[in-house]
C-alpha positions as a printed NumPy array, in Angstrom:
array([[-28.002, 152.347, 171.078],
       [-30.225, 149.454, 170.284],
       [-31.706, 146.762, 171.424],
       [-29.356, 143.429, 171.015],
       [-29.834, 142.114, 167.695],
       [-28.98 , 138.426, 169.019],
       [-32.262, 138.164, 170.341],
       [-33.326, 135.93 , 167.521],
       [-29.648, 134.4  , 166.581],
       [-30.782, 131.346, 165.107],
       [-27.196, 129.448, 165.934],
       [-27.564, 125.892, 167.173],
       [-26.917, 125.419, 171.259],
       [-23.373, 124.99 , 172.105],
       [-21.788, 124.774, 175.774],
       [-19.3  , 126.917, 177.245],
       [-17.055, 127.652, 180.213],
       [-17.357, 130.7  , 181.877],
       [-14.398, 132.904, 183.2  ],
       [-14.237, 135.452, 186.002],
       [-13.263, 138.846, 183.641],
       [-13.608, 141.102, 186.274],
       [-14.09 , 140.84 , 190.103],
       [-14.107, 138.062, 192.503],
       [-16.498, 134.847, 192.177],
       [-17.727, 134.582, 195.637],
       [-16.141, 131.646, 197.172],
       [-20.038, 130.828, 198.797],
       [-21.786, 131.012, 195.432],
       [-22.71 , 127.443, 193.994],
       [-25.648, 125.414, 192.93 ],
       [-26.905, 126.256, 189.595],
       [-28.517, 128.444, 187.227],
       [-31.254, 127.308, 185.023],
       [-32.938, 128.594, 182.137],
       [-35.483, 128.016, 180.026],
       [-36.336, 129.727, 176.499],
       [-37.465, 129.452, 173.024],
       [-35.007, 129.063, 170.561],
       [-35.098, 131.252, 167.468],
       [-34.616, 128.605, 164.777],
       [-37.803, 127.248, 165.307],
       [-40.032, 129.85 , 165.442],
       [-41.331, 129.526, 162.086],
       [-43.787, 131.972, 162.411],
       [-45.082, 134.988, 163.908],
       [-43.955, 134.561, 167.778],
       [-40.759, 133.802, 169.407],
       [-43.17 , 133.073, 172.19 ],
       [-44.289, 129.489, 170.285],
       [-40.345, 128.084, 169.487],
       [-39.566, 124.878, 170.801],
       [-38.054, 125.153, 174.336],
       [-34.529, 124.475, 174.903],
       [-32.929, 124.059, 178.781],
       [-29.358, 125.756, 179.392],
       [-27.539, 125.504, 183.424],
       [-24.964, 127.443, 184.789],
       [-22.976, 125.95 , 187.518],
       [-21.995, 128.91 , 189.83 ],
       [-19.574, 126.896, 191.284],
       [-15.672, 126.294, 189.468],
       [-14.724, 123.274, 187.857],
       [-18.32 , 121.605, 188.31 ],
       [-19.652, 119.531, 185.474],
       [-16.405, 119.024, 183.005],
       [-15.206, 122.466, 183.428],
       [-11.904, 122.912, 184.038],
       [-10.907, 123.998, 187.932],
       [-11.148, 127.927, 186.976],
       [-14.554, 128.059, 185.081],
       [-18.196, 127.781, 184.91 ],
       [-19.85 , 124.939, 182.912],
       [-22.608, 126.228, 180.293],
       [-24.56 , 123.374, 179.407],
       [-27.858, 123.85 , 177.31 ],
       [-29.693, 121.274, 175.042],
       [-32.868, 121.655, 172.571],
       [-35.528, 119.443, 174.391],
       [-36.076, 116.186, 173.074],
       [-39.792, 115.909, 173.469],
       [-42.775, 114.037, 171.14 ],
       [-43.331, 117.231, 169.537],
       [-39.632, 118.388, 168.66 ],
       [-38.943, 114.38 , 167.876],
       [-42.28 , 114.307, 165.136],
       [-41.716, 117.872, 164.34 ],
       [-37.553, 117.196, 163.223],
       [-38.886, 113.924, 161.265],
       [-41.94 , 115.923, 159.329],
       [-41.188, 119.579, 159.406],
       [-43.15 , 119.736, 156.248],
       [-46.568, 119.006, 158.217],
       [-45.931, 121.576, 160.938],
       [-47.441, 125.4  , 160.453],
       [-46.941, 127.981, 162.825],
       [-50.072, 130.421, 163.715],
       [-50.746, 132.976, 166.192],
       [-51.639, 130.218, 168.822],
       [-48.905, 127.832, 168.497],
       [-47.799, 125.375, 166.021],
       [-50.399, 123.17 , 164.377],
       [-49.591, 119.714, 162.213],
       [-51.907, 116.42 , 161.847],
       [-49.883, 115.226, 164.816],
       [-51.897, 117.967, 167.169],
       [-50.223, 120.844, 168.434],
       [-46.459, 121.494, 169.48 ],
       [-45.646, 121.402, 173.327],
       [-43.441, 123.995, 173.223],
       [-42.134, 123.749, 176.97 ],
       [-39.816, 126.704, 176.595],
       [-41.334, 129.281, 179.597],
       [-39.791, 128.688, 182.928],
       [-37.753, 126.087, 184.935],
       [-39.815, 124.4  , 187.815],
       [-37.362, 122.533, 190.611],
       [-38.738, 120.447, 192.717],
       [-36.302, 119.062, 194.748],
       [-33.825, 117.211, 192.675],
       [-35.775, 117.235, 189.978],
       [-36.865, 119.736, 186.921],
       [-39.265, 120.515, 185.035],
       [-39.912, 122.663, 181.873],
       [-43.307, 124.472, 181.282],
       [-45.639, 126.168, 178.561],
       [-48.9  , 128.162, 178.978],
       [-49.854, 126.113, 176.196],
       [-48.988, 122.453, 177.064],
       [-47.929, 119.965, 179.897],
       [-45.728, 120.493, 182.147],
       [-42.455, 118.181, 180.438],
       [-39.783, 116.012, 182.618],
       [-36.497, 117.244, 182.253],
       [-33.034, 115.42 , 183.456],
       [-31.262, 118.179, 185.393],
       [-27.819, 116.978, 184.696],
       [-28.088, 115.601, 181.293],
       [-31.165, 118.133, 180.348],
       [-33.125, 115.622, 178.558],
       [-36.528, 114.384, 178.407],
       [-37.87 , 112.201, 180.556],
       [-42.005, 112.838, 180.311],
       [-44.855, 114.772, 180.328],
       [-46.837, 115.111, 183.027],
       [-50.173, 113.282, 182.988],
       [-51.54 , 111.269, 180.479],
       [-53.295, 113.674, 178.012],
       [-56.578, 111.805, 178.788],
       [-56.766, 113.282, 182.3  ],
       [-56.54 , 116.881, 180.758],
       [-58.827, 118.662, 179.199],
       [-57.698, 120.012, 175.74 ],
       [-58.458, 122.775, 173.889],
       [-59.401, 120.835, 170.359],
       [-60.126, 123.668, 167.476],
       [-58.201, 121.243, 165.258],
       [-57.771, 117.443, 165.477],
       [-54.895, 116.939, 167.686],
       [-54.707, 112.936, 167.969],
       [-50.906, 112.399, 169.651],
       [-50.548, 116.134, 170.287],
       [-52.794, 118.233, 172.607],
       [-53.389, 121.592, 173.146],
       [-53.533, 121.994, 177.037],
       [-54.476, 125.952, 178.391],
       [-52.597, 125.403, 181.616],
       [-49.637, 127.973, 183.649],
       [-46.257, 128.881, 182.878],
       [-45.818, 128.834, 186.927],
       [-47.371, 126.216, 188.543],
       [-46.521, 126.202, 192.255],
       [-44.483, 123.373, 194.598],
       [-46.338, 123.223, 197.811],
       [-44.097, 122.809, 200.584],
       [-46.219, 121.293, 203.188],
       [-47.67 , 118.788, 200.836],
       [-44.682, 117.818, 198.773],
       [-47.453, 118.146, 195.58 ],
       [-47.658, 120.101, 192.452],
       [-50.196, 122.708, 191.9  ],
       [-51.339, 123.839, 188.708],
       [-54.495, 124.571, 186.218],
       [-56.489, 123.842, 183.432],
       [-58.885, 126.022, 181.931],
       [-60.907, 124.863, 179.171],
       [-63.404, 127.443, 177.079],
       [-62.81 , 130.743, 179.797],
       [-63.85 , 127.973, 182.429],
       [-60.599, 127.451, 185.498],
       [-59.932, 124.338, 186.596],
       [-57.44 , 123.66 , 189.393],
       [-55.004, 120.35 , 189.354],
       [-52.988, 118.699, 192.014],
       [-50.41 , 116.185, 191.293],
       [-48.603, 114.276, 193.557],
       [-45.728, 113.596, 191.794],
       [-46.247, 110.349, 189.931],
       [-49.569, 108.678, 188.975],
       [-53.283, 110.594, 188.044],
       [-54.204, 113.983, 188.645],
       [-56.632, 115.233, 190.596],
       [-58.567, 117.737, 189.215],
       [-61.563, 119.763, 190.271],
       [-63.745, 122.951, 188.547],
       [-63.877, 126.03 , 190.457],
       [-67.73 , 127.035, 190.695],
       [-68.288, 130.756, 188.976],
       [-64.05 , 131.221, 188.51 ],
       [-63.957, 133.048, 184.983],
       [-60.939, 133.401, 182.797],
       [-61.777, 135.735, 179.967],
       [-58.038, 135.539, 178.649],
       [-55.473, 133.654, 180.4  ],
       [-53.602, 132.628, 183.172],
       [-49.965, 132.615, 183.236],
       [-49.246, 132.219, 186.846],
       [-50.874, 130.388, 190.109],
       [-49.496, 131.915, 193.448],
       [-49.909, 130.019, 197.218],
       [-50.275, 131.013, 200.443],
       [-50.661, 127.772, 203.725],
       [-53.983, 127.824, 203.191],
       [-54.771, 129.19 , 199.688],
       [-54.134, 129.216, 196.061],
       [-54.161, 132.305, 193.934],
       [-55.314, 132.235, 190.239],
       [-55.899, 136.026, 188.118],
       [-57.164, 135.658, 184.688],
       [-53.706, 137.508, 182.794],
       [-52.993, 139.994, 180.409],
       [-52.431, 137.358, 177.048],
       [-55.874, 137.784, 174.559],
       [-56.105, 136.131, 171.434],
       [-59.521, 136.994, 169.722],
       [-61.4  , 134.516, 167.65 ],
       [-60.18 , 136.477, 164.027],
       [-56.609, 135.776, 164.86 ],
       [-57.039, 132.429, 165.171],
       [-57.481, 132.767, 160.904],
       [-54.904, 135.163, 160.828],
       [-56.679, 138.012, 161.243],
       [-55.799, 141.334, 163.633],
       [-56.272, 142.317, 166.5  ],
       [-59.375, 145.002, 167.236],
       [-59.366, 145.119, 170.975],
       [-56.592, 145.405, 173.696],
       [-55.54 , 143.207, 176.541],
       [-58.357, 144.096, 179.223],
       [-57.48 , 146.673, 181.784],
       [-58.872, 144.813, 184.861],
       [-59.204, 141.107, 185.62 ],
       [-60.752, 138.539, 188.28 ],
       [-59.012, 136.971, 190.449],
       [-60.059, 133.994, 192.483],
       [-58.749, 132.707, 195.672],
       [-59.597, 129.297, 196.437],
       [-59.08 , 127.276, 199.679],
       [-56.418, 124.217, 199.321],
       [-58.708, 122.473, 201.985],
       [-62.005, 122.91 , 200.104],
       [-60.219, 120.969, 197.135],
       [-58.782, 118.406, 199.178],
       [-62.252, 117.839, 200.961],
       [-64.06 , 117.284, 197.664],
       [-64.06 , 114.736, 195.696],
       [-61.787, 115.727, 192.502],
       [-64.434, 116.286, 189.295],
       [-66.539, 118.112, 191.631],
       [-67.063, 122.053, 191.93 ],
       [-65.239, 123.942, 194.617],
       [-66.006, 127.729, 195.587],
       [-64.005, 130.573, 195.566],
       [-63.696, 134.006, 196.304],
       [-63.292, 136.617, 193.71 ],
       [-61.873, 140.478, 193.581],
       [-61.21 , 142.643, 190.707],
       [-57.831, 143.962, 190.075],
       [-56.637, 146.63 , 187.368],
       [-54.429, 147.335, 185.749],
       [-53.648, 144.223, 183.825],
       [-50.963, 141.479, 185.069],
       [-49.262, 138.251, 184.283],
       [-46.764, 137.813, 187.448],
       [-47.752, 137.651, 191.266],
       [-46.521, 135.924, 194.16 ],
       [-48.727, 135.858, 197.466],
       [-46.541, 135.337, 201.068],
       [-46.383, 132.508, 201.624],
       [-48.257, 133.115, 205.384],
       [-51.476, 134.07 , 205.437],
       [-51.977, 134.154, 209.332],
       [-52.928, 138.325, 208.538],
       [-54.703, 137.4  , 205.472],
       [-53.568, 136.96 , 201.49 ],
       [-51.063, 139.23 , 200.526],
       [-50.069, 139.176, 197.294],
       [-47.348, 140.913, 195.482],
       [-48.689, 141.833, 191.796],
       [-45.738, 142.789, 189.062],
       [-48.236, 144.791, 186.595],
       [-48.173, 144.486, 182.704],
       [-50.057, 147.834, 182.34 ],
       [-50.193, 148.582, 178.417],
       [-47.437, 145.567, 177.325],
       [-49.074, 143.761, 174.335],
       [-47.721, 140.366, 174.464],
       [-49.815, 138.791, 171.703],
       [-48.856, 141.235, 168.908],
       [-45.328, 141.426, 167.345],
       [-43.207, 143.49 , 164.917],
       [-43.786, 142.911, 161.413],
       [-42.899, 144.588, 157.698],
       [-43.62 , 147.811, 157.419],
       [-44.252, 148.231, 160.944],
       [-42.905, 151.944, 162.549],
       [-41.62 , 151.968, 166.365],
       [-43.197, 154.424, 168.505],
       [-40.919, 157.375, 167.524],
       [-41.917, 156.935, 164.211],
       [-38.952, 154.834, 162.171],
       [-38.981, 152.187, 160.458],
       [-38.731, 148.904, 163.068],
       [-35.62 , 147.146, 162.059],
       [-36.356, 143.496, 160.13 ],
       [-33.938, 141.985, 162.658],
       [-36.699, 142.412, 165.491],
       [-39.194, 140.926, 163.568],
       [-41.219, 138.601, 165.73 ],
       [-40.929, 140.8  , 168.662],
       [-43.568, 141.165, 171.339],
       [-44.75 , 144.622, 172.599],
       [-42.899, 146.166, 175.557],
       [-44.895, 148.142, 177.895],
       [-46.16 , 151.786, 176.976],
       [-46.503, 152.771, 180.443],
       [-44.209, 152.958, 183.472],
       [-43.779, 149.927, 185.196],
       [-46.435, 149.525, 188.163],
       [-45.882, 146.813, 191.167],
       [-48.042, 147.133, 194.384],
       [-48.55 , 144.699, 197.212],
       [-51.845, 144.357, 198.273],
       [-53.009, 142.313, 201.572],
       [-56.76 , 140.864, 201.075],
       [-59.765, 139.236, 203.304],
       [-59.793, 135.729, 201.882],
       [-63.267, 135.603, 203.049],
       [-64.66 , 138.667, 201.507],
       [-61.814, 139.767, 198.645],
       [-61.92 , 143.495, 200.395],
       [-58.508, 144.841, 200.515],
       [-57.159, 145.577, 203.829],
       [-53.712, 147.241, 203.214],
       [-51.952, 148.48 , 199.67 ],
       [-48.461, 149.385, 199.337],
       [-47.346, 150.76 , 195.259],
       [-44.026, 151.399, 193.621],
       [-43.996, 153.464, 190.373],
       [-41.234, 155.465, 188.999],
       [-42.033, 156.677, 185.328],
       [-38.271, 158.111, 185.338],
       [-36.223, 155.227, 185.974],
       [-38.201, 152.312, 186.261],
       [-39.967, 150.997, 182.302],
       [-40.591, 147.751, 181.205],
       [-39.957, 145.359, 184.099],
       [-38.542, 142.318, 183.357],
       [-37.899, 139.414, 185.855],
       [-37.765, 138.715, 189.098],
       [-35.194, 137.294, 191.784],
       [-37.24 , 135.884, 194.952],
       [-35.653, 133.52 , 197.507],
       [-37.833, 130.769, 197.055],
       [-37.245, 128.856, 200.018],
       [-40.299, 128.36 , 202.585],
       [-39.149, 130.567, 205.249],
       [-38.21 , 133.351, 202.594],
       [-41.58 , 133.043, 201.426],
       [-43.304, 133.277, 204.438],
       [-40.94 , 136.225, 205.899],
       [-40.274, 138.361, 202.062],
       [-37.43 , 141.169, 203.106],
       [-36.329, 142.554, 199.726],
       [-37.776, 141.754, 196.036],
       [-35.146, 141.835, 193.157],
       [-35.866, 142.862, 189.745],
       [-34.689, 143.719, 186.208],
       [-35.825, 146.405, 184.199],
       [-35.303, 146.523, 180.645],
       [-35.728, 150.568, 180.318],
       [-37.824, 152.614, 177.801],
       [-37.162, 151.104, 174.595],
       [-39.182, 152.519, 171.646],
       [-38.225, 150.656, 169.025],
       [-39.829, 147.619, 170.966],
       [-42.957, 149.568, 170.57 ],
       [-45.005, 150.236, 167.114],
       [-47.333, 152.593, 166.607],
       [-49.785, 150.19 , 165.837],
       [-50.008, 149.196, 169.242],
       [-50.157, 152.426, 170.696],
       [-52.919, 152.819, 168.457],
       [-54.702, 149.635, 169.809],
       [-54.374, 151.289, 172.896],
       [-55.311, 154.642, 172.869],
       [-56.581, 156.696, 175.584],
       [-55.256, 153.918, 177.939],
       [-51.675, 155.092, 176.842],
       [-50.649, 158.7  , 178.552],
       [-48.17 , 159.572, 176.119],
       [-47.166, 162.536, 178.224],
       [-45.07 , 160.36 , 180.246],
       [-43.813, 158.332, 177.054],
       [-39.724, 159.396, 177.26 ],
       [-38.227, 161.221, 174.407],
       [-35.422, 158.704, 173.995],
       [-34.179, 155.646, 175.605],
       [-33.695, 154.75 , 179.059],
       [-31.464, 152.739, 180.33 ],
       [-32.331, 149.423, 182.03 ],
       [-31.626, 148.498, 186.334],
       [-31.131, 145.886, 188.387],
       [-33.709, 147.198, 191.525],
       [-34.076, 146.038, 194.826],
       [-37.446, 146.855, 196.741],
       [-38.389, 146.224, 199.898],
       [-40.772, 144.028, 201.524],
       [-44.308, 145.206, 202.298],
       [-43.638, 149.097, 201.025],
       [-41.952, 148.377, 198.215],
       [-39.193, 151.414, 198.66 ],
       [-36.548, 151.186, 196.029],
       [-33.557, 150.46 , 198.347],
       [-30.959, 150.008, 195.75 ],
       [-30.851, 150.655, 192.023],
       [-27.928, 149.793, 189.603],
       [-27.685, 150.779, 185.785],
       [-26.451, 148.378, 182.884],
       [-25.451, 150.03 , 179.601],
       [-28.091, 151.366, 177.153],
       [-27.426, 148.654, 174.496],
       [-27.605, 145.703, 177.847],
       [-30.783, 143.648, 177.69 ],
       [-30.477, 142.162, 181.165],
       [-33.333, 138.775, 181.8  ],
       [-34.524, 136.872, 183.877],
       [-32.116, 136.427, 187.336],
       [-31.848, 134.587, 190.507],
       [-31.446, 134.702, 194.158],
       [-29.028, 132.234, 195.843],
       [-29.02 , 131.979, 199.645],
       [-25.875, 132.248, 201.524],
       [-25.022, 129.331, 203.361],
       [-27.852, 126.232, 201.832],
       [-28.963, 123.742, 204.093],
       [-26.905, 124.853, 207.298],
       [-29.844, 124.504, 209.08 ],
       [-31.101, 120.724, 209.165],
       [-34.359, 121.843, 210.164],
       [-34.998, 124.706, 207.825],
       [-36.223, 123.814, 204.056],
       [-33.884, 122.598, 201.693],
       [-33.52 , 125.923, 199.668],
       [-33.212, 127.973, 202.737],
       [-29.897, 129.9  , 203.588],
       [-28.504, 130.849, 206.768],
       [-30.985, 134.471, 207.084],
       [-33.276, 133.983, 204.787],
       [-35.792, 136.645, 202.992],
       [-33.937, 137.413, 200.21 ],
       [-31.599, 139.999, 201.622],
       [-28.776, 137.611, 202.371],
       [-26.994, 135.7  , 199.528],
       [-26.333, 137.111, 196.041],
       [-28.458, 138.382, 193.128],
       [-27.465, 136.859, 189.641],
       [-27.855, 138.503, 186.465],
       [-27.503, 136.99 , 183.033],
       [-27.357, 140.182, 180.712],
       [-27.615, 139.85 , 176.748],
       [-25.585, 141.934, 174.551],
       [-24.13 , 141.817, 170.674],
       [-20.499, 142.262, 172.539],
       [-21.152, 139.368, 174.091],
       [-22.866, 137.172, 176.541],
       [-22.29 , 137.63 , 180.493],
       [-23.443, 136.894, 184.322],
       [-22.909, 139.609, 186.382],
       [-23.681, 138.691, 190.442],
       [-24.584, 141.444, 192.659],
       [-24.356, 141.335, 196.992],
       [-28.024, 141.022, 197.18 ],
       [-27.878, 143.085, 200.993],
       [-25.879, 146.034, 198.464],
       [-27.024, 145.835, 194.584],
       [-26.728, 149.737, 194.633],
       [-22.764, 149.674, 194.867],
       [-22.667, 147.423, 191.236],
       [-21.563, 143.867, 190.419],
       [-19.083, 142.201, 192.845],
       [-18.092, 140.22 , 189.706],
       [-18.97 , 139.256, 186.35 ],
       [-18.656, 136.129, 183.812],
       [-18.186, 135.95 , 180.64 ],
       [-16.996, 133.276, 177.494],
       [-15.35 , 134.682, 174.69 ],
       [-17.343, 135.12 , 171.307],
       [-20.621, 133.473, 173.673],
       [-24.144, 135.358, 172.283],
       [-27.261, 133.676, 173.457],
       [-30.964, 134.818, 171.888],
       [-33.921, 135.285, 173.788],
       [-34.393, 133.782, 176.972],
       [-37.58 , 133.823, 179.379],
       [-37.752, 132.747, 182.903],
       [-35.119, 131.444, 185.017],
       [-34.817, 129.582, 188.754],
       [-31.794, 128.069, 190.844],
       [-31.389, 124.322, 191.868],
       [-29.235, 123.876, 195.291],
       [-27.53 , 120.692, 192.588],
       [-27.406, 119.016, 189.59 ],
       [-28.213, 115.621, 190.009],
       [-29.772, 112.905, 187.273],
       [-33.147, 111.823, 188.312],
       [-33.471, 109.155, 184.99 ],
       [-33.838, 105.645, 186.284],
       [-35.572, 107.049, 189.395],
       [-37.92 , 104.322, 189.947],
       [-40.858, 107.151, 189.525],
       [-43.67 , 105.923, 187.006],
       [-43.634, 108.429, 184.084],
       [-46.042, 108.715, 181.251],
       [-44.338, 107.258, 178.214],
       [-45.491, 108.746, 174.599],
       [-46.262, 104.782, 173.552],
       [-49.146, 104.912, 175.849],
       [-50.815, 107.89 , 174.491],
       [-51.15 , 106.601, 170.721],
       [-54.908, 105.395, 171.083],
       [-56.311, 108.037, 168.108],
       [-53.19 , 107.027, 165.359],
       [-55.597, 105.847, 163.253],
       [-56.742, 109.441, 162.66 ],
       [-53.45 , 109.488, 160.943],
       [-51.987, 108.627, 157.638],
       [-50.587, 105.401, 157.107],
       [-46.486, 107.609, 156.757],
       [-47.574, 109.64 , 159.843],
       [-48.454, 106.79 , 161.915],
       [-45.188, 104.684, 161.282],
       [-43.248, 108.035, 162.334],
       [-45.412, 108.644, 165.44 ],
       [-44.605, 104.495, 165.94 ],
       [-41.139, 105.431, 165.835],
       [-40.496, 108.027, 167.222],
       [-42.508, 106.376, 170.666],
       [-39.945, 103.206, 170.049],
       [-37.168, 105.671, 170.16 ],
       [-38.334, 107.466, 173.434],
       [-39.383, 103.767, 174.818],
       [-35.82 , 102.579, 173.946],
       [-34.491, 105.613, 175.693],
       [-35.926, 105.289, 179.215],
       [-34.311, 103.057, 181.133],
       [-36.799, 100.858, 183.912],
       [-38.803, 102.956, 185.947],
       [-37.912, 106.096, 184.714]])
């Protein structure tokens, strides 16, 4: 059985209400689900990975948010951002590439990777771009964070209104601080940023920190932040279409950097870190969040995944046939056996002191998501680690990758067919499989949640804490893709082995490609705030660059978004 072919449905958003159509919704399950993802019909190019990022919530709780008293409210909205706004009004200026989409404007903020709560409010993010404002109960723009002048961009091609900004998909909330913590690397140089919620950044270079690709995530402990250079290249020929002639690299830096060496120097000013190698290659990794024992650090590997190349014409799959037109655009899954170890490191030296691996090349192949119980205390104390695993799927693999790869692909433990993909639940430091569950073959299960049991029973526990936290009590959510039809399954997240406790579903719902998702405790609107927000009018200081038609658009467009924010927010 395939892969869905819905990935790239090009339909426009729509909301739903969910049913129950088998099982029993757990009367304790509530807050809501939120994704964030790419949608298909504006891809325009060669990468779903560059579409314009649209926001969809799930309230787990009946009869929430216009739903009637037996269903689940689906709400999901395009974002309404500079880019999408100048982009819908001049479409013909806009060009996708391998590196995003360009116009005279500057380059499109995509914001379309992963869902960032902070409290009440949310926030959409890009590897490529600012961090954007979102309304979490209307889902609409309400800034981007910083004025672009206090970034540095990455300027290959004029970008006037619109800048290219190398930053994370996962910046981090730091919980003792109340303050955002991100980076910004500019020319394979790292940069890390602080912002405190409203107002400037703060930013500071990090003396001798190279990033020869990437970084897609930046992971905190108390003390420490956590930034690995990630498995994403682009090489200088592709930026002029051209191909690709090396892999991803098998082994990257990463640097650990002390929060109070930043916050003792003044920002603009180099701060030291410490640096270890790590192979094989990875783009996800979460430290605990105590680091009384030293760093430890959780590493979800990407060994032999080519993100940066996609299906094409002509292209074959890795058995040989023909890749089906309908996946065109899609990324490389991996081409070895998914690879997760937890490793716990001398911040002062980088030497690992203890190592704990999980690899299982017969059940467990290209790992998708995680669900983590983000809460303070269930950082600090990790019990189990939930995650999806899309199975062996060769058709999501061409042989021109493999041939990229190489010698750094054993294809003696390549399966001769398919295998299906698992919801998993590991344990926390060994990372024993505990639990395993199977979907059906032709199931493309993403990115899911934990929800604690029992939020905010304890007054002086953190807001997103349950009653035990650790990620062992509460439930483990599942949205699962599928041509038959769109569905949330929920799992006991203390018992994922025994199978869904009950699953969700609208009739005739299909819903493409999706990335990363998180859970809010509520859905609350956080427009008219009072915070200070950057506002699109105030970063028009290079329109003359423009055209006389492509300055009274950008004019209009930041009249539109002006007239749409109501005082102090």
């Amino acid at each position: 059985m395939p892969l869905p072919r819905c990935l790239f449905d090009a339909s426009e958003p729509v909301d739903h209400d969910l049913r129950v159509t088998s099982g029993t919704w757990p009367a304790g399950l509530g807050g809501e689900l939120v994704l964030s993802s790419p949608h298909p019909s504006t891809f325009g190019g060669p990468h779903p990975f560059f579409g314009e990022g649209m926001v969809s919530r799930l309230s787990l709780a009946m009869g929430a948010h216009g739903a009637p008293a037996d269903a689940l409210a689906w709400r999901q909205r395009m974002l309404d951002t500079p880019s999408a706004r100048l982009r819908a009004a001049r479409p013909d200026v806009f060009e996708a590439t391998m590196i995003g989409v360009r116009s005279p404007f500057g380059h499109v903020n995509a914001a379309n990777t992963a869902p960032l709560p902070w409290g009440d409010r949310l926030f959409a993010t890009w590897d490529a771009g600012r961090p954007v404002e979102v309304d979490p109960l209307t889902l609409t723009f309400l800034g981007e964070v910083g004025h672009r002048g206090e970034w540095l961009d990455f300027e290959v091609s004029p970008q006037p209104l619109l800048p290219m900004v190398m930053t994370t998909a996962h910046p981090v909330i730091d919980p003792d601080r109340d303050v955002l913590w991100t980076v910004n690397t500019h020319w394979g140089e790292l940069h890390v940023v602080r912002w405190d919620g409203e107002g400037r950044l703060q930013r500071w270079p990090i003396e001798g920190a190279a990033i020869p690709q990437s970084v897609h995530t930046i992971t905190q402990t108390r003390d420490w932040l956590i930034v690995a250079d990630c498995a994403y290249k682009v090489e200088p020929q592709v930026l002029s279409g051209g191909a690709r002639t090396e892999p991803a690299n098998a082994s990257e830096p990463v640097h650990l950097i002390r929060k109070a060496d930043l916050e003792a120097t003044p920002p603009g000013q180099p701060v030291r870190c410490t640096t270890f190698e790590l192979a094989p290659e990875v783009n996800h990794y979460y430290a605990t969040y105590d680091d009384a024992d030293g760093i430890g650090i959780l590493f979800e590997h990407t060994e032999a995944a080519e993100l940066s190349m996609v299906q094409g014409p002509g292209d074959l799959d890795a058995l040989g046939r023909p890749c089906d037109p309908a996946l065109a655009g899609l990324y490389g899954f991996p081409m070895a056996p998914d690879r997760t170890t937890y490793l716990v490191v001398d911040p002062a030296t980088g030497a690992i002191r203890h190592r704990a691996e999980q690899r299982d090349p017969e059940r467990l192949w290209s790992r998708q998501l995680n669900a983590i119980d983000w809460s303070t205390e269930g950082r600090a104390r990790p019990t189990l680690h939930h995650t999806v695993h899309l199975g062996y799927r060769p058709e999501a693999i061409t042989q021109e990758m493999l041939a990229l790869y190489g010698d750094r692909v054993d294809r003696s433990l390549l399966p001769g067919e398919e295998i299906a993909p698992r919801v998993v639940t590991s344990s926390m430091p060994d990372l024993d499989v505990v639990a395993d569950w199977e979907l059906g073959v032709d199931d493309l299960p993403t990115s899911p949640i934990f929800v604690p049991r029992d939020p905010g029973v304890d007054p002086a526990a953190s807001r997103y804490a349950g009653s035990d936290p650790g990620g062992h009590d509460g439930w483990v959510v599942v949205p699962v893709l599928n041509d038959a039809g769109f569905r949330v399954e929920v799992f006991d997240a203390a018992a994922v082995g025994a199978g869904p406790i009950a699953t969700a579903a609208a009739p005739g719902m299909r819903l493409p490609f999706v990335l990363h998702s998180a859970w809010m405790p509520r859905a609350v609107s956080t427009r008219g705030d009072g915070r200070e927000r950057v506002r699109f009018a105030d970063e028009l200081d290079r329109i003359g660059e423009l055209p006389d038609d492509l300055q009274r658009e950008a004019r209009r467009v930041a009249d539109d978004l002006a007239d749409a924010a109501p005082p102090g927010g």
